[in-house]
ROMAR-306781 format. One line per 5 residues: number of its first residue (from 1); for each residue x, y, z of N, C-alpha, C. Coordinates in steps of 0.05 Angstrom, whole numbers. Layout:
% ROMAR-306781
NUM) X,Y,Z,X,Y,Z,X,Y,Z  ...
% end
This chain:
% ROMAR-306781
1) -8,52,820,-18,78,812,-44,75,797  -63,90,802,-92,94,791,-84,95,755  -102,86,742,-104,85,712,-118,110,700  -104,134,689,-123,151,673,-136,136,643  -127,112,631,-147,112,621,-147,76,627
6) -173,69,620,-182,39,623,-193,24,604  -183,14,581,-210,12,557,-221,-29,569  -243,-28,565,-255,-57,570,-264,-72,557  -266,-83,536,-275,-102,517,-279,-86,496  -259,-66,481,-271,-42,461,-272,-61,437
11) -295,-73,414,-297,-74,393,-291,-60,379  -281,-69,348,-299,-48,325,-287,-64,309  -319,-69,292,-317,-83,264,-319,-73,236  -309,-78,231,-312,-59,193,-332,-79,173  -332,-65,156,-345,-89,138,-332,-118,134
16) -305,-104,128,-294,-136,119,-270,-146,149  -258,-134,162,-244,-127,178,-261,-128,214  -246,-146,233,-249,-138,254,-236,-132,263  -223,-103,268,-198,-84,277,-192,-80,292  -214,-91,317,-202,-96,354,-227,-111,364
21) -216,-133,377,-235,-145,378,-228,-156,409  -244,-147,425,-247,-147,454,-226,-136,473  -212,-111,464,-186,-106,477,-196,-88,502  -169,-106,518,-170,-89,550,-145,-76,558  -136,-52,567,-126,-43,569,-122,-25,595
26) -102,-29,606,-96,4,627,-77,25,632  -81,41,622,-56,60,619,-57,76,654  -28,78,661,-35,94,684,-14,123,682  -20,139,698,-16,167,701,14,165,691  37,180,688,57,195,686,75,168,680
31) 69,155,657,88,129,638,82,132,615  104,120,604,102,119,574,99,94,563  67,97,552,57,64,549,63,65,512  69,49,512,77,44,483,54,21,472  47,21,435,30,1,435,44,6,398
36) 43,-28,404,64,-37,376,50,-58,359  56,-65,340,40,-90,324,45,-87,292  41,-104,282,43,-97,253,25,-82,244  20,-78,209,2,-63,195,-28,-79,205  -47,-63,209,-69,-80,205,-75,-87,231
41) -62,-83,253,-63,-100,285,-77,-84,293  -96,-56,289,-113,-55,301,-99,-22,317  -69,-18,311,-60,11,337,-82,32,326  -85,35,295,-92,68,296,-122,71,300  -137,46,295,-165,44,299,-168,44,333
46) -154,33,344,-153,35,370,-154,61,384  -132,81,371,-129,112,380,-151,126,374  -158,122,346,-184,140,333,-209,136,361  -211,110,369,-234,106,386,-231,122,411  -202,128,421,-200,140,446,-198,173,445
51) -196,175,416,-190,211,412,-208,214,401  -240,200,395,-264,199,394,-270,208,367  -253,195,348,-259,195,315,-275,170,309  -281,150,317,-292,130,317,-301,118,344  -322,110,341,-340,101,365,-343,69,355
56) -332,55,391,-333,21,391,-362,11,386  -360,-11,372,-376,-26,367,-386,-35,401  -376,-41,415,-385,-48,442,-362,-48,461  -365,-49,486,-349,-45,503,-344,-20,516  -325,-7,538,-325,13,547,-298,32,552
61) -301,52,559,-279,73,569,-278,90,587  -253,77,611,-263,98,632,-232,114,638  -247,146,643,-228,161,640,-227,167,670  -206,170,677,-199,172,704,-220,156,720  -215,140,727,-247,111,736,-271,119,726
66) -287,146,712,-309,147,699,-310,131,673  -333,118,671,-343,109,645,-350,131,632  -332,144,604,-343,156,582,-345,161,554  -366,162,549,-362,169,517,-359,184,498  -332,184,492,-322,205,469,-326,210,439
71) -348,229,440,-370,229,416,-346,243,391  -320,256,402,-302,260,378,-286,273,393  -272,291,379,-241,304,382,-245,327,403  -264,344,405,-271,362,412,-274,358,442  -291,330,451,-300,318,478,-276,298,493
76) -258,289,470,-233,281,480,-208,299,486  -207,338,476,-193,349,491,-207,356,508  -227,367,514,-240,370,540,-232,351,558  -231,326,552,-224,303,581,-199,310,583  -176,320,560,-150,325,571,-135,297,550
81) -141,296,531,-135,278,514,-130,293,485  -100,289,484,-89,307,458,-75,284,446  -71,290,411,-62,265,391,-51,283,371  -24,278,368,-2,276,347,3,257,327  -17,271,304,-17,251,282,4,249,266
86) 7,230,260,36,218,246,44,249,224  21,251,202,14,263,192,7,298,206  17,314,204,15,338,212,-3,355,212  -22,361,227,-46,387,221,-47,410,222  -20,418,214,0,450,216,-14,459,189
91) -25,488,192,-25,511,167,6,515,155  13,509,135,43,523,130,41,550,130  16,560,121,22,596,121,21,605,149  24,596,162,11,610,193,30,607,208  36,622,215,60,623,244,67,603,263
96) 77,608,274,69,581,298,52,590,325  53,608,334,40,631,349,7,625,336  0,637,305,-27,629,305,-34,594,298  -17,582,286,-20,552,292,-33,536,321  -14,549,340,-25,538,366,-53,553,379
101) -56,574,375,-85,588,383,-106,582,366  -101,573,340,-128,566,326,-144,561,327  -169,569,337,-195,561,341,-193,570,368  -185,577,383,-179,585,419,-171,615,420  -162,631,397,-154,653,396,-163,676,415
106) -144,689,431,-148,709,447,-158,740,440  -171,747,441,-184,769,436,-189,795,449  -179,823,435,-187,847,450,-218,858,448  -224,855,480,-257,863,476,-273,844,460  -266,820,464,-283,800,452,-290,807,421
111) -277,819,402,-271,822,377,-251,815,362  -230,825,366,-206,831,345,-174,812,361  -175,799,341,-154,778,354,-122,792,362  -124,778,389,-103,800,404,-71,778,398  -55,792,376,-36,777,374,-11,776,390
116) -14,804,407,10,806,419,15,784,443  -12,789,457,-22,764,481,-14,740,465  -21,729,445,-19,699,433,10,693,427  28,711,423,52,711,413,65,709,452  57,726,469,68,720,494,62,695,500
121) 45,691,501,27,663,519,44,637,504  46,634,481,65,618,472,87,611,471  100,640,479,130,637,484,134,628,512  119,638,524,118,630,558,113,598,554  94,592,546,80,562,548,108,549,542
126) 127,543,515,138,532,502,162,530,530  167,553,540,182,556,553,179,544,578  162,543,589,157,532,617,157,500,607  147,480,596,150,457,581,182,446,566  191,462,567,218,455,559,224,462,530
131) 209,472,513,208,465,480,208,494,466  225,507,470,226,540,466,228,537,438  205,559,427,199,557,392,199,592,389  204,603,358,198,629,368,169,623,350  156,640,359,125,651,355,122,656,333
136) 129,668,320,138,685,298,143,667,280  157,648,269,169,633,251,145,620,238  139,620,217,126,613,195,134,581,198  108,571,190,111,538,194,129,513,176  120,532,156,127,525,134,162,517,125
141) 163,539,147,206,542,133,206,527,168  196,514,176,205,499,202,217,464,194  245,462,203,246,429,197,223,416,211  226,387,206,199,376,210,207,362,241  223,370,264,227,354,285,214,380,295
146) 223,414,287,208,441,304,169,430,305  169,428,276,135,431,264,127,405,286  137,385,295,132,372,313,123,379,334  147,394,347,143,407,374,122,428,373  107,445,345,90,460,354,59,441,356
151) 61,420,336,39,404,348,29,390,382  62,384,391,55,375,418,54,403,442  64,420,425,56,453,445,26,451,437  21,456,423,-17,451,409,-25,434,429  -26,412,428,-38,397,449,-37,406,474
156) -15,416,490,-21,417,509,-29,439,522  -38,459,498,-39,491,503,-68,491,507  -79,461,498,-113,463,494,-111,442,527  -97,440,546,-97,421,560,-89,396,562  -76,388,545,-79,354,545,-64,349,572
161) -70,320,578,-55,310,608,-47,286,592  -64,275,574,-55,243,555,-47,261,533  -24,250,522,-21,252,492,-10,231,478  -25,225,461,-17,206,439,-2,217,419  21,197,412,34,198,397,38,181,374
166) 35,191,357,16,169,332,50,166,310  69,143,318,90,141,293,105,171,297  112,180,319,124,198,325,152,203,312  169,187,305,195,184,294,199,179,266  169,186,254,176,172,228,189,189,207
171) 196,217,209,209,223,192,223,246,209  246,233,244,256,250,238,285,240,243  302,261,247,341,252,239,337,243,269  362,229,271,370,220,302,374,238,316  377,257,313,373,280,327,356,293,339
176) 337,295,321,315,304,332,300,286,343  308,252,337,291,242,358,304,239,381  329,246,389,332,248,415,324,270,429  313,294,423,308,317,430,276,309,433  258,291,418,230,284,429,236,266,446
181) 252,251,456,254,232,482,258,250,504  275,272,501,277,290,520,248,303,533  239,309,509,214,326,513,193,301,527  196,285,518,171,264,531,185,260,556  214,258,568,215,252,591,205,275,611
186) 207,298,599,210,321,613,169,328,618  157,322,595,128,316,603,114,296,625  129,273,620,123,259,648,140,259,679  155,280,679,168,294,697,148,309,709  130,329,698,105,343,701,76,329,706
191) 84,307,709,59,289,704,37,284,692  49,283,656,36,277,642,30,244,642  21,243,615,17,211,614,21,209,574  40,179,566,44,199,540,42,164,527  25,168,503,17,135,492,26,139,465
196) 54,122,460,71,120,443,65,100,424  56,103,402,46,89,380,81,93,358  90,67,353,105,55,336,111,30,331  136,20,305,136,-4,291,173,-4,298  182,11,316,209,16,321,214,8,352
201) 221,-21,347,220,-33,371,240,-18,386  268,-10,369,288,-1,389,277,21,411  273,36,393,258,58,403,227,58,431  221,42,426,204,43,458,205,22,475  231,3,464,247,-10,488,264,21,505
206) 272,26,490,293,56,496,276,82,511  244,88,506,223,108,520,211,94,535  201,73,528,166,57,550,182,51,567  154,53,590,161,41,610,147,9,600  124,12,596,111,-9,589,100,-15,554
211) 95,-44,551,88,-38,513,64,-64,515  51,-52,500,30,-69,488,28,-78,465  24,-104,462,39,-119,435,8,-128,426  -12,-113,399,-27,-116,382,-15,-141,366  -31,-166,354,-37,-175,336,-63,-188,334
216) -77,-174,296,-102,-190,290,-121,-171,314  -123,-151,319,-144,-141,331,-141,-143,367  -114,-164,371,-119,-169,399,-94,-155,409  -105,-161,445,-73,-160,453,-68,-186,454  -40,-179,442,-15,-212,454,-12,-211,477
221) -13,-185,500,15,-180,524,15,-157,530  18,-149,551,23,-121,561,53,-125,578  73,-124,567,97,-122,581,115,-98,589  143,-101,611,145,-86,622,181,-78,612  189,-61,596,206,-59,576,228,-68,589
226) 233,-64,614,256,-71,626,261,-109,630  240,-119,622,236,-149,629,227,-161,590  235,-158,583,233,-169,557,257,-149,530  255,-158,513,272,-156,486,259,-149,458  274,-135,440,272,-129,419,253,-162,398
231) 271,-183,407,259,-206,394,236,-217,401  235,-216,427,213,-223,442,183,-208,426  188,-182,430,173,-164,429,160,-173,391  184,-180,379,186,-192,351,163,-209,340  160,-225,369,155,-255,362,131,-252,370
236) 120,-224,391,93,-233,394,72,-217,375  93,-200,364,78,-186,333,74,-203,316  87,-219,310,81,-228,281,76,-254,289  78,-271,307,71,-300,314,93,-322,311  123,-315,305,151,-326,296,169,-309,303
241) 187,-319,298,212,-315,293,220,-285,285  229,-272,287,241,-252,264,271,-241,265  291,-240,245,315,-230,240,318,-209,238  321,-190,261,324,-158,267,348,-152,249  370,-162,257,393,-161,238,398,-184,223
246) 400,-179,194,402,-201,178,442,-194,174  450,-218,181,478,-209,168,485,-212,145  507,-193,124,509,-197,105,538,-206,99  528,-227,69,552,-241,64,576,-215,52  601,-239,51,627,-214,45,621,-201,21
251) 620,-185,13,623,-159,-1,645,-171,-32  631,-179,-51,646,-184,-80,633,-163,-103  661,-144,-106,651,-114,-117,660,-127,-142  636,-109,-163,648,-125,-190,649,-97,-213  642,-93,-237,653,-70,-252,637,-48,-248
256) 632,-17,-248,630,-8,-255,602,-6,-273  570,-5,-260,548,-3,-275,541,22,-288  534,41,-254,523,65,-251,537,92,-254  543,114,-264,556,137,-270,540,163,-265  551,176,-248,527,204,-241,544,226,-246
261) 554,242,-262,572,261,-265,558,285,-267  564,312,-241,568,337,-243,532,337,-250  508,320,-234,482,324,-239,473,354,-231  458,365,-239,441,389,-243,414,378,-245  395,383,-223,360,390,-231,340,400,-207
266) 315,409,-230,302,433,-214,280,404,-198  268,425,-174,247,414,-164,212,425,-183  192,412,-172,172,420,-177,164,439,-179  175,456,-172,170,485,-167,197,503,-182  205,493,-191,230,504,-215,253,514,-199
271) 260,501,-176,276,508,-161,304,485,-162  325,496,-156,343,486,-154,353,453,-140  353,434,-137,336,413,-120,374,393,-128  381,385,-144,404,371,-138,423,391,-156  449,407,-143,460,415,-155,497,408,-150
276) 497,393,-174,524,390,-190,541,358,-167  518,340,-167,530,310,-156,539,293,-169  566,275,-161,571,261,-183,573,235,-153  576,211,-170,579,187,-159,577,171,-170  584,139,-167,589,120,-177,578,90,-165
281) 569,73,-173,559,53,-159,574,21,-178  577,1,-162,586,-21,-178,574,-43,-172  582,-65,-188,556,-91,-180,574,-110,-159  553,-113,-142,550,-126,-119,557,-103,-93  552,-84,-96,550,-74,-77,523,-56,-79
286) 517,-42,-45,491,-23,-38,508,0,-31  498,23,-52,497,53,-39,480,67,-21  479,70,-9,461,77,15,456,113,4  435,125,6,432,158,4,418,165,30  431,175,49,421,186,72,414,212,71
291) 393,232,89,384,257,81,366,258,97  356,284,106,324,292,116,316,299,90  293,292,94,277,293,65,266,320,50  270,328,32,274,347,16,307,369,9  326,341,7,349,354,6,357,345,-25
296) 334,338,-44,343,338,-62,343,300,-74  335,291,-56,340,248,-58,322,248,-72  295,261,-74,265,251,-90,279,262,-122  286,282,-123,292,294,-155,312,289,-163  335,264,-145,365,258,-160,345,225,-168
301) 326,212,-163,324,187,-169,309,195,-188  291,215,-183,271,211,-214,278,221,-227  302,232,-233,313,238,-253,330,207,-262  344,192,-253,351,168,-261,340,144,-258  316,151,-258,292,129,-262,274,136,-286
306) 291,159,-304,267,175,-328,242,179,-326  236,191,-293,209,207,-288,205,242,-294  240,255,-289,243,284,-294,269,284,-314  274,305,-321,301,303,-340,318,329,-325  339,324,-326,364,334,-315,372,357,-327
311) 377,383,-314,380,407,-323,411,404,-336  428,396,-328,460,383,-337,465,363,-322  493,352,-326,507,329,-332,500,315,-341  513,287,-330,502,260,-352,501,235,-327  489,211,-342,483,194,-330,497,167,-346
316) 510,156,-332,516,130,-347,511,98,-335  499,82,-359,494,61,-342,512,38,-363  524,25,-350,551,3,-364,565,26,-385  568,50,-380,586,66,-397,573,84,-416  546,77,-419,532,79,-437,513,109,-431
321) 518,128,-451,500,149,-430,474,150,-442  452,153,-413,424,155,-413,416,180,-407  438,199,-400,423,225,-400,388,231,-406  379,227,-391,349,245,-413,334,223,-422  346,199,-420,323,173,-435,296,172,-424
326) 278,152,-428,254,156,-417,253,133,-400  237,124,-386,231,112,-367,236,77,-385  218,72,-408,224,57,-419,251,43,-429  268,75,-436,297,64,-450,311,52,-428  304,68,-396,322,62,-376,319,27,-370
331) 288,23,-371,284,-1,-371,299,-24,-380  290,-21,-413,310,-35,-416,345,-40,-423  353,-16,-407,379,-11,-404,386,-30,-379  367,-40,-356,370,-51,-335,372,-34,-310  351,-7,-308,345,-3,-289,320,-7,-279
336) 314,-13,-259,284,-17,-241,287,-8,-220  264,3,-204,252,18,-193,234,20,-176  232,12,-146,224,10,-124,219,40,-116  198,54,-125,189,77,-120,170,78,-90  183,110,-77,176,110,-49,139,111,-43
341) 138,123,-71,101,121,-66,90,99,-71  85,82,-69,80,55,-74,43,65,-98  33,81,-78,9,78,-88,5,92,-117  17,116,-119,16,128,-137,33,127,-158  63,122,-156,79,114,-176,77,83,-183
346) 72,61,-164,86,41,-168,62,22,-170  34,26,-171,14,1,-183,-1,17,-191  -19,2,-213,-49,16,-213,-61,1,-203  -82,25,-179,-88,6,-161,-121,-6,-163  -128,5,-194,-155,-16,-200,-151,-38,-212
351) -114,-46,-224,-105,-70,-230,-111,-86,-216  -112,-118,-230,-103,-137,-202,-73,-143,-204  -70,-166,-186,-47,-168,-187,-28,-178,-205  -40,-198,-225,-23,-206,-245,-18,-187,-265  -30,-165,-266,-34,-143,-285,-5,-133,-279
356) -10,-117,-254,11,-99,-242,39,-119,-240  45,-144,-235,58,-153,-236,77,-162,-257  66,-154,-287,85,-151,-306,85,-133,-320  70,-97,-300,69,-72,-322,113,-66,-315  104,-66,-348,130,-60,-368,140,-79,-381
361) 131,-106,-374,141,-122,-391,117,-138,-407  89,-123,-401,69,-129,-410,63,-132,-435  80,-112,-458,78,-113,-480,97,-131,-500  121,-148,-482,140,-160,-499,132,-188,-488  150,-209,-509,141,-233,-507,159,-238,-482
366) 146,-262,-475,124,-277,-480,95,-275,-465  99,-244,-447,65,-246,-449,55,-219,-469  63,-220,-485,45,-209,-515,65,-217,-544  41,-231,-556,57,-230,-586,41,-205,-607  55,-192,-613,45,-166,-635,29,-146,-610
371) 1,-142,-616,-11,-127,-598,-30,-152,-581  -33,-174,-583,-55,-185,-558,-37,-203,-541  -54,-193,-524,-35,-200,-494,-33,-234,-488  -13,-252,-480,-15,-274,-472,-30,-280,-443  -61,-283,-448,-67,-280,-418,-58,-304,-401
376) -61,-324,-413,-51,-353,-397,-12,-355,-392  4,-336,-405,36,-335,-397,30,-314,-369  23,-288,-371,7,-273,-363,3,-287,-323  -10,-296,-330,-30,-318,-307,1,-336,-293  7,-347,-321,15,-377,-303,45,-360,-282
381) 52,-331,-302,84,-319,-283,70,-307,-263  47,-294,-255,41,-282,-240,40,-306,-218  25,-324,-217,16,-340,-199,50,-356,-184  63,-357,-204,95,-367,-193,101,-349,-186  97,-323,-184,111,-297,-169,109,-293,-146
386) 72,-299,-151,64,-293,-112,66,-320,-104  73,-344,-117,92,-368,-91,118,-351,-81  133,-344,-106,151,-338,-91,169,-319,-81  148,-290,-69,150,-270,-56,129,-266,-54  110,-290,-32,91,-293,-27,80,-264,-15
391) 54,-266,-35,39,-249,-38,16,-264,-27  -1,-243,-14,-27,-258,-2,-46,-238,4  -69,-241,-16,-77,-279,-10,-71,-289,-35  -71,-313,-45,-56,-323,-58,-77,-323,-81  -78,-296,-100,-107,-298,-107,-91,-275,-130
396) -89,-280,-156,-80,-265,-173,-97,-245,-187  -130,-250,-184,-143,-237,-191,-154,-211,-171  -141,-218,-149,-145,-183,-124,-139,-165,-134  -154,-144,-141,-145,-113,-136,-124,-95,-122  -107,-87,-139,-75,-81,-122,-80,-65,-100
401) -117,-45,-105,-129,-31,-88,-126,-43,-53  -133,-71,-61,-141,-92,-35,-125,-98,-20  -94,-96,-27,-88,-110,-13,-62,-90,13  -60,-109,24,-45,-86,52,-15,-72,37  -8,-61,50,17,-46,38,37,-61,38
406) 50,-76,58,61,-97,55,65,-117,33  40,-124,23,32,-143,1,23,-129,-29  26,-99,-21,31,-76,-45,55,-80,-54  75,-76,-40,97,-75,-38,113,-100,-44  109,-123,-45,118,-150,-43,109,-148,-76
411) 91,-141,-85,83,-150,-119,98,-125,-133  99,-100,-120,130,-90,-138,151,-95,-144  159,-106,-118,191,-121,-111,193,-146,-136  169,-157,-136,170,-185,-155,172,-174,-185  162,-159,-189,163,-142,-216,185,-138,-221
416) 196,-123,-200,228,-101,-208,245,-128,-204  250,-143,-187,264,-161,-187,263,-181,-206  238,-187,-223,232,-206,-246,236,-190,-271  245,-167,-271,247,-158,-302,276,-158,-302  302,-173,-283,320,-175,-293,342,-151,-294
421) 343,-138,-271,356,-119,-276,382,-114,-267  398,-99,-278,430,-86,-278,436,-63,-252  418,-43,-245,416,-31,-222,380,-25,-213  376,-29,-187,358,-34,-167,358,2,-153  343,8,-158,331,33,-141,317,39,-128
426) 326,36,-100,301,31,-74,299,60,-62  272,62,-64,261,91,-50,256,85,-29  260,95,-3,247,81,17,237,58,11  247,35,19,228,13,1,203,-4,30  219,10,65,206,-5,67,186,16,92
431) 180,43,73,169,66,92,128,46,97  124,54,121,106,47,126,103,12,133  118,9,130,118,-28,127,118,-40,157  107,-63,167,106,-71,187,127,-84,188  136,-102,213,168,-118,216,169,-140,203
436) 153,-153,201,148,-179,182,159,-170,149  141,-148,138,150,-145,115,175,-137,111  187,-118,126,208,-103,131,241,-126,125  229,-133,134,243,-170,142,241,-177,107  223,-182,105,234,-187,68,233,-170,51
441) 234,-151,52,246,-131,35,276,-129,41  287,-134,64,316,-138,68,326,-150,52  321,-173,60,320,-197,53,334,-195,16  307,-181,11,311,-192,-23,333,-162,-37  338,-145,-29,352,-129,-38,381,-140,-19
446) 391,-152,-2,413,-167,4,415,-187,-27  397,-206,-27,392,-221,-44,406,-216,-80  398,-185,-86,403,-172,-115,426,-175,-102  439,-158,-79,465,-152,-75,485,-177,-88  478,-194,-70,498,-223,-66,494,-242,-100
451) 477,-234,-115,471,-238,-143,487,-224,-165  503,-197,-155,516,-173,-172,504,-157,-183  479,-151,-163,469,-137,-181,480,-103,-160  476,-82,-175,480,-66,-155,452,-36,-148  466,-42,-120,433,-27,-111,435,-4,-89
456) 419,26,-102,419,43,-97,400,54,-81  405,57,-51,374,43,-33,377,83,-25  354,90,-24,347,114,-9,330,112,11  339,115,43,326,119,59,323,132,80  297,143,102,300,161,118,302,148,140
461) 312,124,145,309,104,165,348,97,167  364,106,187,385,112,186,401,84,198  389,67,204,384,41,217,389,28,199  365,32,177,356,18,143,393,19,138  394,39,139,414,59,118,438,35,126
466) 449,36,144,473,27,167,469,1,160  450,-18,160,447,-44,160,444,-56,130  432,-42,122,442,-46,95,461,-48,77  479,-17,75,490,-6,61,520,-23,64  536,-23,38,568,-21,41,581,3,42
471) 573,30,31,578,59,25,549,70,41  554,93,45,526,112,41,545,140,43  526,159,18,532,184,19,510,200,31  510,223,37,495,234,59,491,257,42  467,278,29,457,291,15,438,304,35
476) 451,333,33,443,358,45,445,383,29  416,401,14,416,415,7,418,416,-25  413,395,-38,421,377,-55,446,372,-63  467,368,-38,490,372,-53,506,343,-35  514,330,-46,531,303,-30,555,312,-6
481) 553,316,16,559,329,38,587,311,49  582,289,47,589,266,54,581,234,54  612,221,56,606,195,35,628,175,52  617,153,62,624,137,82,622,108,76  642,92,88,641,63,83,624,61,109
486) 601,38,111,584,34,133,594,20,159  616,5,157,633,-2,179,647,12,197  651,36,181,663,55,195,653,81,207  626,84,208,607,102,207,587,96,236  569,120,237,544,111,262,540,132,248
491) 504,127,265,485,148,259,488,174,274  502,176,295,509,202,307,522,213,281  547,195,271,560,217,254,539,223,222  533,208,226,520,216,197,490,237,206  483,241,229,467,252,236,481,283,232
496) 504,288,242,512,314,239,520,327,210  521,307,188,514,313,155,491,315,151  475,306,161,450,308,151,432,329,154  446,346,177,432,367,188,445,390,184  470,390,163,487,405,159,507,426,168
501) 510,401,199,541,415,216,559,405,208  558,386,183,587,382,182,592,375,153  607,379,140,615,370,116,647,367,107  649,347,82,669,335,82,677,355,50  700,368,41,717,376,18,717,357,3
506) 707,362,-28,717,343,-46,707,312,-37  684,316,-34,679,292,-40,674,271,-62  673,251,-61,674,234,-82,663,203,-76  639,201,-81,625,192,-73,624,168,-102
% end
């Protein structure tokens, strides 16, 4: 079959970075080409160039066998080239009806925007496509698998025949991502053409027909899903080996750390956000917190990480209640803190790295006696840190700014893990992360586990959740819905807690 698109030796160099460096490519009509790689391999710089946000350093692009150049976004729907950014470009105030007409809006008498037409034309469109939305519904109160579907109705309402899909799965329930496999099959049923950008191998072994394996700017391989493997696919990302499933050792539960009784607190907005959870956690084991995100998981941790304070109950850690302490007391009570924003909660990022690598323990000995800091204790732990949760480049004086998220993330872990702690609180720990990293962040929170320490992992990765976990409770609405040993569990079932068809009486989590 003929290729709608062809890229030929596409450059592009950055200042410090060469972000694709001679890539060839051919996508052809009505498949689902997938293109995978770690952080840094070059996928999203790659898309920007074809959805004409960035123009190659050299080389070419031919769209349906024409050579052309896509001066931006505007000239790449015109060719019939639409992109689903990971990140959403939905108005929340705006309907979904005027969401999808925006900038295209239909008009009576070439004046006055004709809403009734835009409200038909949408319902019809959604409908003929398979993806029935009502028009009407405000964006805003839409879960985030709907607000999906009105972006890929968007695309194709402006024409698209390609659509990119930029990390399509990254925040939604198993549910809803079976409902976008539907929709993508049912697009190339119509003879679309649909370019699947992810870091979830299962997942476009399970959609692609075909996958293109990025590393360092290049291709490794253009393979054919049905003729290769999850490991395979592993090995040509990162250049080794990698442990998809790490197994974990037997399970030695020890006393009683963590205590969450009858929690109460508001959200940002003074709203109701976890109301009345209790639960319990012990050393050597992982609690898993499953959820679609905003059910209340962001305002039950920062409240027991002493970021917000708790409208009622109490908190206890070895018996001891912290209700209300501050971030410091929790500290050194023995909690730490693997926060999901890496950038904003969890470095400063005009620090370098030995800096960030002992904020909180910066001010006690032995790297400070009274008020001046030990710069050479300082130096010599930092530099043993990043041997050993190798950090790179192996350079203690980088900017936390500098370095990839992966290796953001690897100098928190060494922190929270080097200050010695009693319970471990992972926020998403490994959102955004490529497979390589992903791989040791496993790794080292198994690690606390099998040490006694006990660890309270929050994630939207239901996979994470399952492979991880010895327990996970499932939090919907801020309220603990249900609460499961992980052997006995799948993500179907915990998918239908999470989306709140099902709930369990009295739980006790």
């Amino acid at each position: 079959m003929e290729p709608v698109i062809e890229l030929k030796g596409i450059t592009k160099q950055f200042p410090a970075v060469l972000a694709n460096d001679h890539i060839d490519m051919s996508i052809r009509k009505k498949e689902v080409f997938a293109i995978v790689g770690e952080n840094g391999a070059g996928k999203t710089t790659l898309m920007n160039i074809i959805y004409g946000l960035y123009q190659p350093d050299s080389g070419k692009i031919l769209i349906r066998g024409k050579e052309t150049r896509i001066n931006g976004p505007h000239q790449a729907i015109a060719e019939g080239i639409g992109m689903v950014h990971q990140h959403f470009m939905l108005v929340p105030v705006l309907t979904v009806a005027e969401n999808i007409v925006l900038g295209i809006e239909p008009t009576k008498a070439g004046l006055v925007m004709d809403m009734d037409r835009a409200r038909k034309e949408v319902a019809e469109f959604s409908q003929k496509y398979g993806m029935p939305i009502d028009p009407d519904a405000r964006v805003e109160y839409l879960p985030v698998g709907m607000q999906q579907r009105v972006e890929i109705i968007k695309a194709l309402f402006r024409g698209a025949e390609i659509l990119i899909l930029d990390e399509p799965t990254a925040v939604l329930t198993p549910l809803e991502r079976e409902g976008l496999f539907l929709t993508i099959n049912a697009l190339i049923e119509q003879g679309k053409t649909v370019i699947f950008i992810s870091h979830k191998l299962n997942e476009v072994m399970a959609i692609a027909d075909r996958i293109a394996v990025l590393r360092g700017g290049r291709v490794m391989g253009v393979v054919d899903s049905k003729e290769t493997s999850e490991a395979q696919l592993a090995r040509m990302m990162v250049g080794r080996d990698v442990v998809l499933d790490i197994a974990k050792n037997p399970q030695k539960l020890g006393e009683l750390v963590l205590e969450v009784q009858d929690l109460r607190a508001k959200n940002e907005r003074g709203l109701d956000a976890v109301k009345g959870i209790s639960f319990h956690l012990r050393r050597g084991e992982i609690l898993g917190i499953a959820g679609v995100e905003g059910n209340g998981q962001t305002e039950l941790i920062r409240v027991l990480t002493g970021m917000a304070k708790a409208e009622s109950g109490k908190v206890l850690v070895n018996r001891k209640e912290m209700t209300g302490a501050t971030v410091k007391s929790l500290r050194r009570a023995g909690i730490a803190h693997i926060p999901q924003d890496r950038l904003r909660t969890g470095l400063i990022l005009p620090f370098n790295i030995s800096e960030n690598i002992v904020l909180g323990m910066h001010a006690e000995p032995p790297f400070a006696r009274g008020i001046v800091q030990q710069r050479a204790e300082v130096n010599r732990f930092a530099k043993e840190k990043e041997d050993e949760f190798d950090v790179r480049p192996r350079d203690i004086t980088v900017k936390a700014k500098s370095l990839s998220g992966g290796n953001q993330q690897k100098v928190i872990i060494a922190r929270e893990v080097s200050s010695g702690p009693e319970v471990m609180i992972a926020a998403q720990p490994t959102r955004g992360l490529d497979i390589g990293a992903t791989e040791f962040v496993h790794r080292k929170l198994l690690e606390e586990r099998d040490k006694g320490k006990a660890v309270l992992l929050q994630s939207l990765e239901l996979e994470e959740i399952l492979s991880l976990s010895d327990r996970v409770m499932v939090m919907y609405g801020g309220e603990i819905v249900g609460c499961f040993e992980t052997k006995t569990t799948n993500e179907d079932e915990l998918a239908h807690y999470m989306l709140g068809l099902k709930r369990q009486e009295h739980v006790k989590a």
